[in-house]
N, C-alpha and C positions, 0 to 999 in steps of 0.2 A: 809899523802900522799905527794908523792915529784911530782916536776913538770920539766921535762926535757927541756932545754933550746932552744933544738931543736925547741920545743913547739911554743915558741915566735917569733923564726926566720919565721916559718910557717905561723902562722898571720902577720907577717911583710909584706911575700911577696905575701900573699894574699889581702891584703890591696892597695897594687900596682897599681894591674892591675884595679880596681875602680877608681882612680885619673886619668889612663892615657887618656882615652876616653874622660871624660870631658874637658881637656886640646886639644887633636887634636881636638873636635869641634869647642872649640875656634878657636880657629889658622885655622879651614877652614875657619868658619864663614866667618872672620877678611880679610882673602884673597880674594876673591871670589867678584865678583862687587858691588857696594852698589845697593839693591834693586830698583825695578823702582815704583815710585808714580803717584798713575791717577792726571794727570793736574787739579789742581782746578778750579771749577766753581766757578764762586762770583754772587751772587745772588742780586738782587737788594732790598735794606733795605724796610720792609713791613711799610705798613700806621702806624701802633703802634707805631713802632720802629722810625719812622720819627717822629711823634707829642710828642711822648717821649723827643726827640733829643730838638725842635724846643723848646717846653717847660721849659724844662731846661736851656737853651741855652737864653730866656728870663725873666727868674727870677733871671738867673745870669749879664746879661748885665746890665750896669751901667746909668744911665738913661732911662728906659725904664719899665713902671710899669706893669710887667709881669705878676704878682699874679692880674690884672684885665683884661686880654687880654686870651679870650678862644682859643684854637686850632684844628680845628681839619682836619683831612688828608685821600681824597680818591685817589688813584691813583699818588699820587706823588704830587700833587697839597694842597699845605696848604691852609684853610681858617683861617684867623684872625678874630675874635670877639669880641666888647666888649668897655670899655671907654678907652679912653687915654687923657691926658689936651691939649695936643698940637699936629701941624701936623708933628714937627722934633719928636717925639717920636714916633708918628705911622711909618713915613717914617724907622726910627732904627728897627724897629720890622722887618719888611719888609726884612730888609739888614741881618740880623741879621738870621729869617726862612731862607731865598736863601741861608745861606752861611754851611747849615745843606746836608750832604750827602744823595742823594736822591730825595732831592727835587725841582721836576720839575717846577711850578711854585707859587704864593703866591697871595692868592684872599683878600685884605682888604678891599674889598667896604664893611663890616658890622663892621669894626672899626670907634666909632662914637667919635669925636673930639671936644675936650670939659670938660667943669665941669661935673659929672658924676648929684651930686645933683642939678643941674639948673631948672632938669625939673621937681625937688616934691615942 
């Protein structure tokens, strides 16, 4: 069976007319304005997400014994809990939650100042 060359010309330019349509969509695409995006809302970071933050943020700061100082956050408002030896390291905790996005203000009166074993 022979195959006439005609043949191949045929699927050649049948072939064609498939590539051009994807190309002029592009190129309207491309033209045409850049899409409009709804204005983002920024939502104000939830109590987790804040004592999350705060936590972190005091295990990692440098004199300040974070792994004893509990957190926890209702409304934007931290509470600190727990031992600390001295009043410059509660004060640091203090500086330290305030400076966490979100957070409205920071309650440590239940941070207790001092040897933690003084009182067994």
């Amino acid at each position: 069976m022979k195959r006439h060359p005609s043949g191949l010309l045929i699927l050649a330019v049948a072939a064609v007319p498939t590539c051009a349509p994807v190309a002029t969509a592009t190129q309207t695409m491309q033209e045409g304005p850049p899409p409009q995006m709804a204005p983002a809302t920024e939502k104000p970071p939830s109590d987790a997400w804040i004592t999350t933050k705060v936590k972190a943020a005091l295990v990692t700061a440098a004199d300040v014994p974070g792994m004893d100082i509990r957190v926890e956050t209702q409304r934007g408002t931290v509470m600190l809990s727990g031992h600390v030896p001295t009043q410059e390291q509660a004060d640091r905790a203090v500086v330290t939650a305030r400076r966490i996005d979100g957070v409205q203000s920071v309650d440590s009166s239940a941070l207790i100042i001092g040897d933690a074993s003084a009182g067994h």
